[in-house]
C-alpha positions in Angstrom: -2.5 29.5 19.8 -0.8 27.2 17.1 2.5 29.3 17.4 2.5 28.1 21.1 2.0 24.5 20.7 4.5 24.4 17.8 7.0 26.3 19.6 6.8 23.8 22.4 7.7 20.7 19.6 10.1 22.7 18.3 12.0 23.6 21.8 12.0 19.6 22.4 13.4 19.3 18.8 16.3 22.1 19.6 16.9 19.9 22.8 17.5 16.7 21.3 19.2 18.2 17.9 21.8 19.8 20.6 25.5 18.6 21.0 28.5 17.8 18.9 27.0 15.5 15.9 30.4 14.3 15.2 32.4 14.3 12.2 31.1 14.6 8.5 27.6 15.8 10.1 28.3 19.4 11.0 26.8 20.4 8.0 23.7 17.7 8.7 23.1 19.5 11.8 23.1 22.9 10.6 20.5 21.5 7.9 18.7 20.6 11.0 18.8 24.0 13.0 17.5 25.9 9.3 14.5 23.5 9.5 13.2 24.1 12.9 14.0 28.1 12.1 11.9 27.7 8.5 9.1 25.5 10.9 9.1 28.6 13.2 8.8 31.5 10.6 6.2 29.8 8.4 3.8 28.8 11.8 4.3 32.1 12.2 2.8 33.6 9.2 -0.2 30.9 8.7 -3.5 32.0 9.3 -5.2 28.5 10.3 -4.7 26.9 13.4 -2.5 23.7 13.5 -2.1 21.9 16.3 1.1 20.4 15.5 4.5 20.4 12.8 3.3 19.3 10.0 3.7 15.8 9.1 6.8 16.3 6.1 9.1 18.6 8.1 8.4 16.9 11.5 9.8 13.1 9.3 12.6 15.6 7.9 13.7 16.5 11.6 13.4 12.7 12.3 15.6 11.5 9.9 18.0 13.7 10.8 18.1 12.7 14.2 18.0 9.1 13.4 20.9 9.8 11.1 23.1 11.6 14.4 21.7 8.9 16.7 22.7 5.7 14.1 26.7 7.4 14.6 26.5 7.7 18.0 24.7 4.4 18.9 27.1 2.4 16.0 24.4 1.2 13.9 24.6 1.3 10.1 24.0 3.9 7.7 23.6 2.9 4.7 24.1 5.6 1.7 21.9 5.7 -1.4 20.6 7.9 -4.5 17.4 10.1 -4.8 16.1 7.6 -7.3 16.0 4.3 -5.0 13.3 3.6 -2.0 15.0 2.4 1.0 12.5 0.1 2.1 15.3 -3.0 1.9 17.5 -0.7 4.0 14.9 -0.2 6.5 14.0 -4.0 6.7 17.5 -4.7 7.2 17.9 -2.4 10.4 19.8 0.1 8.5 19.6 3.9 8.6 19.4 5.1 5.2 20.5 8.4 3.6 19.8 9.8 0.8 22.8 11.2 -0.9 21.1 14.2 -2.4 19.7 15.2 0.8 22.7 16.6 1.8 24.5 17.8 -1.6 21.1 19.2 -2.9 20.0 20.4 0.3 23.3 22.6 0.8 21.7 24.4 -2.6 19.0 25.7 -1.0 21.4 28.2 0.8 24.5 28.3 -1.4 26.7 26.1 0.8 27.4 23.3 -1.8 29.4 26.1 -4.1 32.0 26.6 -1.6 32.1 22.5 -1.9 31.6 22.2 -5.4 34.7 24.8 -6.4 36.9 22.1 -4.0 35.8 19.6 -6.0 36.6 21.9 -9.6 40.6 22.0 -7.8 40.8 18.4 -6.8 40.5 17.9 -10.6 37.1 15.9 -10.5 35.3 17.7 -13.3 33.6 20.5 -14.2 30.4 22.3 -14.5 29.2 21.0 -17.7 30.2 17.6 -17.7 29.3 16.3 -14.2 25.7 16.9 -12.3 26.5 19.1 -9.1 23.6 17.4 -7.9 26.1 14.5 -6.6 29.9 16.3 -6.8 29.5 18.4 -3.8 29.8 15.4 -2.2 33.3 14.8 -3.0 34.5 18.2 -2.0 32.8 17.9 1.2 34.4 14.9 1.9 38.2 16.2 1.0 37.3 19.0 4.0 35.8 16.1 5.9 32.8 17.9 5.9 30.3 14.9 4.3 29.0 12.0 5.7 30.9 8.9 5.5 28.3 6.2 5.4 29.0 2.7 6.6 27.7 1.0 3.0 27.1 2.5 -0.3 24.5 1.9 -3.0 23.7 3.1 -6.1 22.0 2.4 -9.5 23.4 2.6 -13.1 20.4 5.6 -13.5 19.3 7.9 -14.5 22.7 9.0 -15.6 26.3 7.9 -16.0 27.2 11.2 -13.9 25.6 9.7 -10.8 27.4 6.6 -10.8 30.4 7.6 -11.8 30.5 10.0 -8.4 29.4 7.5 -6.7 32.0 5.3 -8.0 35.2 7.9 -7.0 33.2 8.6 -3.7 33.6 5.1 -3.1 37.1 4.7 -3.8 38.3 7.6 -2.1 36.5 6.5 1.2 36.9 2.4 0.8 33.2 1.7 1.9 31.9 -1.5 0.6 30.1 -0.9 -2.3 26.7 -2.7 -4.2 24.8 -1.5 -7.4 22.3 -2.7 -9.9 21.9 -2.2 -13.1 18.8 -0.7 -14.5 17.5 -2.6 -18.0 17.1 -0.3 -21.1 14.1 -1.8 -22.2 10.3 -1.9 -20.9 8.6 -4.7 -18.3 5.0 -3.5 -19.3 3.4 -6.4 -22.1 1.7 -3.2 -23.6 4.9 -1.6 -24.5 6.5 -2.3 -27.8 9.4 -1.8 -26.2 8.7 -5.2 -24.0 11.4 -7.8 -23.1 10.0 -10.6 -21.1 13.7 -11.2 -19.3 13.0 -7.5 -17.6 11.6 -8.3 -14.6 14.1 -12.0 -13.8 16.9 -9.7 -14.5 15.9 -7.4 -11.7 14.2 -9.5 -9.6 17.8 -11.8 -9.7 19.8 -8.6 -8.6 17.8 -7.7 -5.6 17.9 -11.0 -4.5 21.7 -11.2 -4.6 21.7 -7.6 -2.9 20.4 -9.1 0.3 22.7 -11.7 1.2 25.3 -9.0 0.2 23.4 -6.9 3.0 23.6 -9.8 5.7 27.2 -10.3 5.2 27.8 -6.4 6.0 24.7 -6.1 8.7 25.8 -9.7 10.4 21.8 -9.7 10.5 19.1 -12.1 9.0 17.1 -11.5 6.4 13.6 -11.9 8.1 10.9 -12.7 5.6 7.9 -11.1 8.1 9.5 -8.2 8.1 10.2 -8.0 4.5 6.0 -8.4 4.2 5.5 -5.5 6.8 7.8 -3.5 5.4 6.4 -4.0 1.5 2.8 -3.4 2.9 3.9 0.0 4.3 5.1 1.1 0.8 2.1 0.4 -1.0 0.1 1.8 1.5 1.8 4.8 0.8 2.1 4.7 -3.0 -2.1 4.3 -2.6 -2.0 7.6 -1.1 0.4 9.3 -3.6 -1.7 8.1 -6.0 -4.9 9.2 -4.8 -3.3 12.6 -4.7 -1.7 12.3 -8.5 -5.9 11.9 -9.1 -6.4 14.8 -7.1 -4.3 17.2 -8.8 -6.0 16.7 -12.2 -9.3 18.5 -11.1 -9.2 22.2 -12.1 -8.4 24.5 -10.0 -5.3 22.3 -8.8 -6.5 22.0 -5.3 -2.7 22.5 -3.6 0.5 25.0 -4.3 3.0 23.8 -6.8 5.5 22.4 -4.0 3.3 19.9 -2.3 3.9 16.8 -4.1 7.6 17.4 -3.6 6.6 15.9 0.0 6.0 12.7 -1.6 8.9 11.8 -3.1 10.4 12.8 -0.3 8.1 10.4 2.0 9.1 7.7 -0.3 12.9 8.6 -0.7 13.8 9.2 2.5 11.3 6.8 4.9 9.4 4.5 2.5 8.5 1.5 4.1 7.8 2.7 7.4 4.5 4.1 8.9 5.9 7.8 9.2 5.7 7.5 4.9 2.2 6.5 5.7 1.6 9.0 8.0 2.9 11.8 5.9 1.5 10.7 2.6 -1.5 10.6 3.8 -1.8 14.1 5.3 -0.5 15.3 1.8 -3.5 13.5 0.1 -5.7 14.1 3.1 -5.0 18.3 2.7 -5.8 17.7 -1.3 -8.9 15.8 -1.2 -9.9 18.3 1.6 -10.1 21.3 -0.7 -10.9 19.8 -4.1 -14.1 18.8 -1.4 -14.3 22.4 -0.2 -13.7 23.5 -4.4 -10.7 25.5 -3.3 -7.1 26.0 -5.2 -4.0 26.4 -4.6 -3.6 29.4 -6.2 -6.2 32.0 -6.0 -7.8 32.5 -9.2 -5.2 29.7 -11.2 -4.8 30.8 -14.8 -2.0 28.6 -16.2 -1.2 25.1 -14.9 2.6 24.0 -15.9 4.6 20.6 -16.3 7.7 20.8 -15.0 9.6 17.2 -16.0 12.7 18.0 -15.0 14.0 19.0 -11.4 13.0 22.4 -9.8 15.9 25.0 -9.4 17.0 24.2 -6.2 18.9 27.2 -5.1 15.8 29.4 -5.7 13.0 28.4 -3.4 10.7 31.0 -4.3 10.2 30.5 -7.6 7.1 28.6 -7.8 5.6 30.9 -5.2 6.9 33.4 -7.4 4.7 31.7 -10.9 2.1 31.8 -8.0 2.0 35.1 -7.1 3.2 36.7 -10.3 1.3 34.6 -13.1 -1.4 32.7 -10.8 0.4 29.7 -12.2 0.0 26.7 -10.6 3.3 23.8 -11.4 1.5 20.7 -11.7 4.5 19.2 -9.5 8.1 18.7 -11.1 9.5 15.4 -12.6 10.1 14.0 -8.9 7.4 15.6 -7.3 5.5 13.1 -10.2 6.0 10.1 -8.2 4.5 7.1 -10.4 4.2 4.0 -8.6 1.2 2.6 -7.7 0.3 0.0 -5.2 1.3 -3.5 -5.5 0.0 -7.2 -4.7 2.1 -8.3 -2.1 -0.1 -10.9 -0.8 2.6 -13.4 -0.8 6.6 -13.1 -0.5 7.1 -13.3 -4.1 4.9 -10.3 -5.0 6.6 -8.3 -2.5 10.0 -9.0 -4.4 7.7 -8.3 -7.4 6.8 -5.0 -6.1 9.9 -4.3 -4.8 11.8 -4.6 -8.7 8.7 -2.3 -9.8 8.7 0.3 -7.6 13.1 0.6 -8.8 11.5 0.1 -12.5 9.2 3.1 -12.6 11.2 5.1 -9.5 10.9 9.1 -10.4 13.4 10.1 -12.8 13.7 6.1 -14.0 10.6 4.9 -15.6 11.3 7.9 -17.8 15.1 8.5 -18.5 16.2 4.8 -18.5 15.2 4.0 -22.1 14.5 5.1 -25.6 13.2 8.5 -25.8 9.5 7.1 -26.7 9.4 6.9 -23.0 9.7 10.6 -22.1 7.5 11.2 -25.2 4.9 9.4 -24.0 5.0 10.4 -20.4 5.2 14.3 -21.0 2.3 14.2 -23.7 0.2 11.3 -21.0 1.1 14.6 -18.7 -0.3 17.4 -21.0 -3.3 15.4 -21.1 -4.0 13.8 -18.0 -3.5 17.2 -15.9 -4.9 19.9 -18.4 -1.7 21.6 -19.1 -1.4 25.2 -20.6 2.7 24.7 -21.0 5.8 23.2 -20.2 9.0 24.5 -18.6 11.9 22.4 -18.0 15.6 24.2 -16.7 17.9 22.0 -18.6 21.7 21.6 -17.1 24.4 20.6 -20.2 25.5 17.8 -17.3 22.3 15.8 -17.8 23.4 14.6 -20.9 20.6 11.4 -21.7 17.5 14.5 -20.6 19.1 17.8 -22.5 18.7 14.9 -25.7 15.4 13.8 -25.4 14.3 17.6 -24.1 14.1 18.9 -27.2 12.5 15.9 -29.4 9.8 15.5 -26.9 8.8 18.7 -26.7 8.6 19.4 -30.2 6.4 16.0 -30.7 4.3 17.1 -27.6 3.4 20.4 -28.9 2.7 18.8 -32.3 0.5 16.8 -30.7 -1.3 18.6 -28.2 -0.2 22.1 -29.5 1.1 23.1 -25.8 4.3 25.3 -25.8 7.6 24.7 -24.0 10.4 26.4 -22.8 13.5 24.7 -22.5 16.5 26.7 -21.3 20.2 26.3 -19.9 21.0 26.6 -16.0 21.8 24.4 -13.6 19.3 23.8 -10.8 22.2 23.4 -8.2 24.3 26.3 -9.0 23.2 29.6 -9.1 26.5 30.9 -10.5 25.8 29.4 -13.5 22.9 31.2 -14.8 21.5 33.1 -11.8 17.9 33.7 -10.4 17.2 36.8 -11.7 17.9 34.9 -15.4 16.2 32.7 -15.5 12.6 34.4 -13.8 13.2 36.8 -16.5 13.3 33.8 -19.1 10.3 32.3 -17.6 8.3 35.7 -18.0 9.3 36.6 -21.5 7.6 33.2 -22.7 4.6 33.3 -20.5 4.0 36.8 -21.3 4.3 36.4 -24.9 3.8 33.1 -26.1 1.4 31.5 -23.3 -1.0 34.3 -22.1 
């Protein structure tokens, strides 16, 4: 019965997602079409009933439509990275997307090499110096096969690789372009790292981003929306952190990939109530079976830290740790979405919130500083989530991460004795050290050093 009331959703999805999506969004569309296909074959193989798509592929669907619609109906889309909420966007009347989505998202099927070997003959770098994670972009845009946004954004993190392809993306295309730069040092008073002029710095940039966004919009920055939409978001970071508690009891109550859905939820639609909605079905499923005392993997053995970003173009490998090791990943380093919920009783908290939700973002809170702030969040990690060992798939092209990598590591397991295994690959190219490599890696060190 659940196969039939999906399939009906998905045939009204199939409907709308038909027709020409116009330049630069072939690609988005095909993304589109592989998600209602992936819908279809895993309804098919649940046992449970469900009475509908889920919550985090039906807001991926969305987005993608709203993205095709924003083109055809001539309203704004607003390009940003995988390390920035868009709730500003949103209360702008923008349609944001996430960069990543669509360079990352190509890995999952091998598309983005074809676009990344363009990019290696244009002359815009190379595998070990750039992060493939953004250059596919430019390829795809010399075959006019990307996106072209209407407005750029980007932040000086995590890396200088990101901004720098955002920077030639930019000038290759001419679409007006804002950043901000991220602080080096700590806003918390605890931290001896603190520098009281953190938060005025940031606060003052995001305030001089939204008259830059009414000149581009020709809209009005409206202050009740601002509120609504700042509400939404913590609403939603109380739920991802309800289910950060969650996944400390033992067994780990849900498969490695779920908390992937929240950064997702907050990368791709924070600040609106389909974040809500979908965040809380994520906590919702979690605090369900920690209830009912059941795992996510049957009979969970090992539960692994994963701070850095899952290989991309192999989608089965945590099922495969799963399956193989009855190893549970204890999310990856964006999965580990950090932000809490905010004040935002009064406009100036919700700018407050807003500068400490970019702050602490996934992938910023702990690669925007000295290294004491990896350190501390890996070993908090260990700790906190009852970790057996650590695996992180370093690429050469995150230079400020392969650094630290190594030091933390070697501090962690001095202090909590946990091992780690930190190898080369690159998450977004499989050419570079491919699948079968790196599983092999993986085993070798569980087999012998964990178990």
């Amino acid at each position: 019965m659940n196969e039939l009331r999906i399939e009906e959703e998905l045939k009204e999805y199939k409907k709308l997602g038909r027709g020409n999506w116009g330049e630069g969004f072939g690609l988005l569309k095909g993304m589109y079409n592989g998600f209602i296909t992936r819908i279809r074959d895993e309804a098919a193989e649940m046992e449970e009933e469900q009475d509908e798509i889920m919550p985090p592929m039906k807001m991926l669907l969305n987005l993608l439509l709203d993205l095709r619609n924003a083109r055809r109906e001539g309203r704004k889309i607003c390009m940003h990275p995988f390390n920035y909420g868009p709730e500003l966007l949103y209360t702008m009347g923008l349609v944001p997307l996430m960069q990543e989505l669509f360079s990352v998202g190509l890995a999952t099927t091998h598309i983005n090499e074809f676009y990344l070997d363009i990019t290696n003959k244009i002359g815009y770098g190379d595998n070990p110096t750039l992060c493939n994670a953004q250059r596919p972009l430019i390829g795809a845009y010399m075959q006019k096969a990307a996106p072209v946004p209407d407005l750029l954004f980007f932040l000086s993190t995590p890396c200088n690789s990101l901004s720098i392809t955002y920077q030639v993306f930019q000038h290759i295309t001419n679409v007006p372009l804002f950043n901000i730069d991220i602080p080096y040092w700590a806003h918390e008073h605890s931290s001896e790292f603190y520098d009281e002029r953190i938060m005025d710095y940031m606060l003052s940039q995001l305030k001089n981003f939204i008259p830059w966004l009414e000149k581009q919009t020709n809209r009005k920055f409206e202050i009740e929306k601002f509120q609504e939409t700042m509400n939404l978001v913590n609403q939603s970071r109380e739920y991802v952190s309800d289910f950060n508690e969650l996944l400390k009891t033992v067994p780990c109550p849900v498969p490695s990939i779920a908390g992937f859905g929240n950064w997702l939820a907050m990368t791709l639609r924070g600040g609106t109530s389909e974040a809500v909605k979908v965040t809380k079905y994520i906590r919702d499923q979690a605090a369900e079976r920690v209830k009912e005392g059941l795992g996510g993997v049957e009979d969970e053995k090992l539960r692994i830290a994963w701070p850095y970003t899952h290989v991309f173009f192999d989608q089965e490998l945590f099922k495969w740790l799963e399956e193989e090791f009855q190893a549970v990943t204890i999310m990856d380093i964006l999965g580990f979405y950090p932000v809490g919920p905010h004040d935002t009783s009064t406009l100036e908290k919700c700018y407050e919130s807003l500068a400490l939700g970019t702050l602490d973002y996934s992938m910023i809170g702990t690669c925007r500083g000295p290294v004491e702030y990896f350190v501390d969040f890996l070993i908090n990690w260990i700790n906190e989530y009852k970790i057996d060992c650590v695996i992180i798939p370093m690429q050469f092209a995150c230079k400020h991460a392969y650094a630290m990598t190594t030091l933390a590591s070697e501090i962690a397991r001095q202090e909590t004795g946990v091992p780690t295994l930190v190898f080369g690959c690159d998450p977004y190219d499989s050419r570079e050290v491919p699948s079968e490599t790196i599983r092999a890696k993986i085993s070798e060190f569980l087999n012998q050093i964990v178990l």
